[in-house]
N, C-alpha and C positions, 0 to 999 in steps of 0.2 A: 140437410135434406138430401137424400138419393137421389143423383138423377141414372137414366139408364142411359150407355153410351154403345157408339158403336163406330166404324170406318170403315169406309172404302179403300177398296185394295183389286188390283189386278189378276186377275185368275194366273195369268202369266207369274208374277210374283209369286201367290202360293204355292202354285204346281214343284217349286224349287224347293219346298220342305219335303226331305227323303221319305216319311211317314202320312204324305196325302196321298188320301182315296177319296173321291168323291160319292156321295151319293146321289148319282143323279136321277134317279126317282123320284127326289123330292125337288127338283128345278120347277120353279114358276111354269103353267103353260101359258104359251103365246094364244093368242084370239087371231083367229084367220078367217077371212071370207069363203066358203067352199059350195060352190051350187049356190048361190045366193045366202047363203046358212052360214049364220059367225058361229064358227067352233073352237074350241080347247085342241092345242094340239102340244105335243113335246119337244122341247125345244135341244139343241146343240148348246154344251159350252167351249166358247172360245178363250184363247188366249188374251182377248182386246175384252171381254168381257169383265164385270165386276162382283165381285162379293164380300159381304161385309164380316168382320171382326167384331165379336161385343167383347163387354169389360168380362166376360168370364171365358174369354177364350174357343167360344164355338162360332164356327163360319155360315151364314143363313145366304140366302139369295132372298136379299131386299132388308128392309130395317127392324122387320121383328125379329126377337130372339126366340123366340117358343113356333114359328113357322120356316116351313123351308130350309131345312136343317142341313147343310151338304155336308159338313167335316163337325165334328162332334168328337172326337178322339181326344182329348187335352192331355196333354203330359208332361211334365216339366221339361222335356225337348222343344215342343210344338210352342210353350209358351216363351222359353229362350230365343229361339227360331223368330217369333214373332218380337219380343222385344228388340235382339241384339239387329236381325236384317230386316224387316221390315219398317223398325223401330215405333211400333205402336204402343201408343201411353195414354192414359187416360188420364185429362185433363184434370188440375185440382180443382173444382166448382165452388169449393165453399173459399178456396186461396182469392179467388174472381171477385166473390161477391162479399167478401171482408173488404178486397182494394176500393170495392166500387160505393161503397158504404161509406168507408173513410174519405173518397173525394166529393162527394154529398155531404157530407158534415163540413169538409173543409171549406165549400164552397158558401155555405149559410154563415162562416164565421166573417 
């Protein structure tokens, strides 16, 4: 089974790969009060701020891969970058669910 995966990660941390540019057009907007009226407005990113890592290597702000696209560049740097200093790995799911299957069976004998 695929599942889709993804991490959090500190914009501070990313900003440290030579090859980020963000797109920040596509940053989430915030919802503010203004005149009585909640509006949409654009937000700042900061260094304490977060953005996520999916399993194919593009940075989104928030958990979907297909919205909010800030880094999108992939290149066998960026994915080094991210393995070797970040060290982001994508868990083995089916390694999990063989273990947890096996101690289910183990536990009925």
């Amino acid at each position: 089974m695929m599942r889709k995966y993804c991490k959090a990660y500190y914009v501070r941390d990313l900003r440290k790969f030579k090859g980020w540019k963000e797109k920040t057009e596509n940053l989430r907007k915030e919802k503010k009060v203004v005149d009585g009226q909640e509006v949409e407005v654009s937000r700042d990113l900061t260094d304490d701020d977060f953005l996520y890592i999916h399993e194919n290597f593009v940075v989104t702000d928030g958990i979907f891969s297909d919205k909010n696209i800030i880094f999108d560049d992939v290149t066998e740097e960026w994915k080094k970058f991210c393995i070797e200093e970040l060290k982001f790995e994508i868990p083995d799911f089916e390694a999990v669910e063989v273990s947890e299957k096996k101690e289910g069976t183990d536990k009925k004998a």
